[in-house]
Phi, psi and omega in degrees: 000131186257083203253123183282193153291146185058020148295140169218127175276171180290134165314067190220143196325312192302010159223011190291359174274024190233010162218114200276120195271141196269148146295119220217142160299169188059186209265285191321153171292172178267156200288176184250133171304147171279033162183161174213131163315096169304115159209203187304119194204174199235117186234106170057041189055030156261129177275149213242134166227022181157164176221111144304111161194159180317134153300323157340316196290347177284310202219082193302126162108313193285167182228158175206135210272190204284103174131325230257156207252128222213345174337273177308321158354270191282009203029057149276126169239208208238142152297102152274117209287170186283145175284124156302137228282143161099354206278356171113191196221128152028078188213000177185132119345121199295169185317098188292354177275358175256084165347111154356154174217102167302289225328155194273128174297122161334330161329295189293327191232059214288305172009303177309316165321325178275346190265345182215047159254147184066033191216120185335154188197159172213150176223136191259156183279136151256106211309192202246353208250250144224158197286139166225123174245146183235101191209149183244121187316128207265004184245319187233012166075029160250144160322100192256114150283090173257179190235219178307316267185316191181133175297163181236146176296094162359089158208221190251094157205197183270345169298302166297325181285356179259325164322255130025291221274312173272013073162061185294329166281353135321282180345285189275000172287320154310274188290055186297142185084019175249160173223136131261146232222091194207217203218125195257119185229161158139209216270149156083025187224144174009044141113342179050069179305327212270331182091013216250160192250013178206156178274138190202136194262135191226099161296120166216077189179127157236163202206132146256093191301332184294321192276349176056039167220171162272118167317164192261191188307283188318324199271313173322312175297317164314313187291303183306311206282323181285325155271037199040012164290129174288142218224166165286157171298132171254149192252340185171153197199154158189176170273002185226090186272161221205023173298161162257150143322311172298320181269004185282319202268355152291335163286354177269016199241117158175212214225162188276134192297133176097005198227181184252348181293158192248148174289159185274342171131214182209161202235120148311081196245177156259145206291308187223156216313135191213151171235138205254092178328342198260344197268341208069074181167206178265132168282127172205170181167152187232153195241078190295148183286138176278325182306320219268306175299333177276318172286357159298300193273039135285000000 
């Protein structure tokens, strides 16, 4: 059994050696987390990305054939980074006609590389912040701001104040059957790595809902740039791509511009649109930075 990073475990001896008690004020230890977090660490100057271990140590006695996903099983879930101040209250389960914004790390799926080798690619910087979707419901036309997870309720929260500001539910009422799809960064969001002096939404995402795909980069762009919504950066683009794991995570390395923060990495696509035998899905994939990972846990 294979627990990537930002796997999190169950409160059980077999991992309780992966969490180290901090020095705290009073007589009592300090509590122990009801779950711990796998993540990037540097072990005897080797780098550690995951933890191997018998399925035994979970589930004594059970089987699982080679590939099969044991999570829920074994009550492993996935690291939500903490909801940021301002995200708004409830109001719908997120869309279901609208597609996730995910992506799988390349680690996990090296395949792919081959699969988007020799074929135009393009690659964007990835921002830091939290997900955000824009989209109007094709059934009963109303406008949903959502977030990771489920839309949110019209108020003063970051979802709405962005909505508003490019003025999206305009947008997609000209364009019905578009979601735009993008990342919320600035102060008072994951630490505002980006350096900003205001919270601000960077799109890298068009959705068709009716064709159920993502427009491919050019067209994407063309939508964004022509509605005044601001796109994530692109970092680099050609016509044959011809990358390594290795040379993906040396491009995945630098500093967020004007700041001393190491960027979180960059997400990897083909100029047009491809379905990736290996994601069942749109190829895409993102390539975290180790610096960026190793500088998390101070």
């Amino acid at each position: 059994m294979f627990l990537e990073i930002d796997a999190v475990s169950p409160d059980t001896e077999t991992f309780r050696f992966l969490w180290t008690p901090k020095a705290h004020a009073g007589p009592e230890p300090a509590p122990r987390p009801e779950k711990f977090r796998i993540r990037t660490m540097r072990l005897r100057g080797a780098l550690s990305q995951g933890l191997f271990l018998p399925l035994s140590e979970l589930d004594p006695g059970g089987q699982a054939a080679e590939g099969e996903d044991v999570m829920e099983r074994l009550g492993v879930g996935k690291y939500e980074p903490p909801a940021p101040a301002g995200m708004g209250e409830w109001r719908a389960p997120f869309p279901a006609f609208v597609s996730k914004t995910d992506e799988m790390r390349v680690q996990s799926v090296p395949a792919v590389l081959d699969e988007l080798r020799g074929k135009p690619y393009v690659i964007t910087l990835k921002v830091d912040g939290t997900s955000a979707t824009y989209c109007i419901d094709p059934r009963d036309g109303a406008f949903h701001a959502c977030g990771r997870n489920h839309s949110v309720t019209e108020g003063e929260n970051l979802y709405w104040r962005m909505a508003r500001r490019y003025d999206l539910e305009a947008v997609l009422r000209r364009a019905p059957g578009y979601a735009v799809q993008g990342e919320i960064a600035g102060p008072g969001v994951q630490k505002n790595r980006l350096g900003l002096g205001e919270v601000g939404l960077f799109a890298f995402n068009v959705y068709d809902i009716a064709g159920a795909r993502s427009l491919g980069h050019d067209a994407a762009r063309a939508f964004l740039a022509e509605n005044g919504i601001p796109a994530v950066e692109t970092l680099a683009e050609g016509d044959a791509f011809n990358d390594t794991l290795e040379t993906l995570l040396a491009r995945a390395e630098g500093k967020y511009p004007g700041t001393t923060s190491e960027r979180e990495g960059i997400v990897v696509r083909p100029r047009r649109e491809m379905v990736s035998p290996t994601l069942a899905g749109r190829l895409s994939f993102k390539v975290i930075s180790n610096r960026y990972l190793l500088k998390e846990q101070d």
